[in-house]
C-alpha positions in Angstrom: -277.5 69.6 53.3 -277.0 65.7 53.0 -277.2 63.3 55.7 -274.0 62.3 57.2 -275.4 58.8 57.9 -278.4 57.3 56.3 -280.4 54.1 57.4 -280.3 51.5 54.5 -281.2 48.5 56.2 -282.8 47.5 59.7 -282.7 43.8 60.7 -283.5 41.4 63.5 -281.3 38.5 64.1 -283.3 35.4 64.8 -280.1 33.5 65.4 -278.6 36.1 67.4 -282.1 37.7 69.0 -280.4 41.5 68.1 -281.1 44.4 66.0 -279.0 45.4 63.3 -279.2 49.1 61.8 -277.2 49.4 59.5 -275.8 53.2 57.8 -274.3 54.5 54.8 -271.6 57.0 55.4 -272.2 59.8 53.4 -268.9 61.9 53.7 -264.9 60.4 53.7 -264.7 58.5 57.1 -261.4 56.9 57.6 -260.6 54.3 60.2 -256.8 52.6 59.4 -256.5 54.2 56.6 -259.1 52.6 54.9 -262.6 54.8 53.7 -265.6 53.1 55.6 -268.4 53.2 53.5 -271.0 51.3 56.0 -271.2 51.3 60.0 -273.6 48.4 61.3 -274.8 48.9 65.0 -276.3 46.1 67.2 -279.0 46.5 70.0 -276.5 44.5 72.2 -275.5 47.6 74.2 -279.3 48.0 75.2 -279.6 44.7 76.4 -277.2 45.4 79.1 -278.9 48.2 82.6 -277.8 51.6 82.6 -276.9 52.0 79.3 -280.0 54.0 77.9 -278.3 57.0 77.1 -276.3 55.7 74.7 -278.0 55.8 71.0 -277.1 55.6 68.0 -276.6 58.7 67.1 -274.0 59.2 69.9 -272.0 56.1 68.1 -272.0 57.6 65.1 -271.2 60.5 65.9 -268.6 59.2 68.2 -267.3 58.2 64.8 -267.7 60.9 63.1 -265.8 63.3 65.3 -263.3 61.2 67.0 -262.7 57.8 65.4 -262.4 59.8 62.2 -258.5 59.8 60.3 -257.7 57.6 63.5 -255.7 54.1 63.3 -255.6 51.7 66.0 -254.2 48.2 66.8 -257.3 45.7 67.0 -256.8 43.7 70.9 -255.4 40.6 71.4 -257.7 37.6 70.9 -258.9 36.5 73.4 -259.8 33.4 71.8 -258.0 32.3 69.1 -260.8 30.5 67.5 -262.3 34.1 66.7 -262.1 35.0 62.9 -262.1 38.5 63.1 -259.6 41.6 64.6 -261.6 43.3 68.1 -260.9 46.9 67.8 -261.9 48.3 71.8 -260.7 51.9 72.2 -261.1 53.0 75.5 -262.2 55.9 77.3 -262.8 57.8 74.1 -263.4 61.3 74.8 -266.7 63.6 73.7 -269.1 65.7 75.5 -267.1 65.5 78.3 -267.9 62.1 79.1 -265.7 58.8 78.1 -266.5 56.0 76.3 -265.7 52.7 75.1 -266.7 50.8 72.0 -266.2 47.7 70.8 -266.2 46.7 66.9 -264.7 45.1 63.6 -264.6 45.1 60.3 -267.4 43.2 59.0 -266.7 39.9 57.5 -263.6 40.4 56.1 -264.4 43.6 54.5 -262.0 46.9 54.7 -264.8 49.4 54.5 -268.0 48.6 56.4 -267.8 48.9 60.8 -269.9 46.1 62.7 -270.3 48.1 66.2 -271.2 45.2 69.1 -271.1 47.4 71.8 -270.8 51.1 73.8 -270.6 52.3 77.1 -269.4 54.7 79.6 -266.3 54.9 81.4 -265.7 57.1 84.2 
């Protein structure tokens, strides 16, 4: 049986001081109608106490099971010197606990997720 995601790539960031991982998507995983090919995850949710029980794995398959076939409306900048759409679904269901996450699609690409953060919401 094939990996659903496999690591390609695992970074550190000296400009931003963060870890990038970075996973091929081996199975059709659609987000606004378009196939994602690539999800990127940054240690930035770590960096913040109380969040140890979120992993990777928990994103992904966050993704895999709810996110996917799913559309949503990126938020309104907040900033409107940012470059990129903010997509921040809230209080995502799974394993009975709720979730938010916070991503775009990575530099101006339609098929490869940048994930900046994750955590609970109760």
């Amino acid at each position: 049986m094939p990996e659903l995601f496999k690591l390609i790539k695992k970074e550190f960031s000296e400009k931003y001081q963060e870890w990038w991982w970075t996973y091929s998507i081996n199975f059709n995983l659609i987000f606004n109608e378009q196939k994602i090919t690539k999800i990127t995850i940054t240690d930035y949710t770590w960096t913040k106490k109380g969040r140890q029980a979120i992993t990777k794995d928990l994103i992904l398959n966050i993704f895999r099971e709810i996110l996917n076939d799913k559309e949503a409306e990126p938020e309104p900048k907040k900033n409107p010197a940012w470059k990129r759409d903010h997509f921040v679904p809230k209080r995502i269901p799974f394993n009975g606990k709720k979730y938010k996450l916070v991503f775009w699609f990575k530099d101006n690409t339609n098929n490869h997720l940048w994930v900046k953060n994750c955590h609970r919401q109760d």
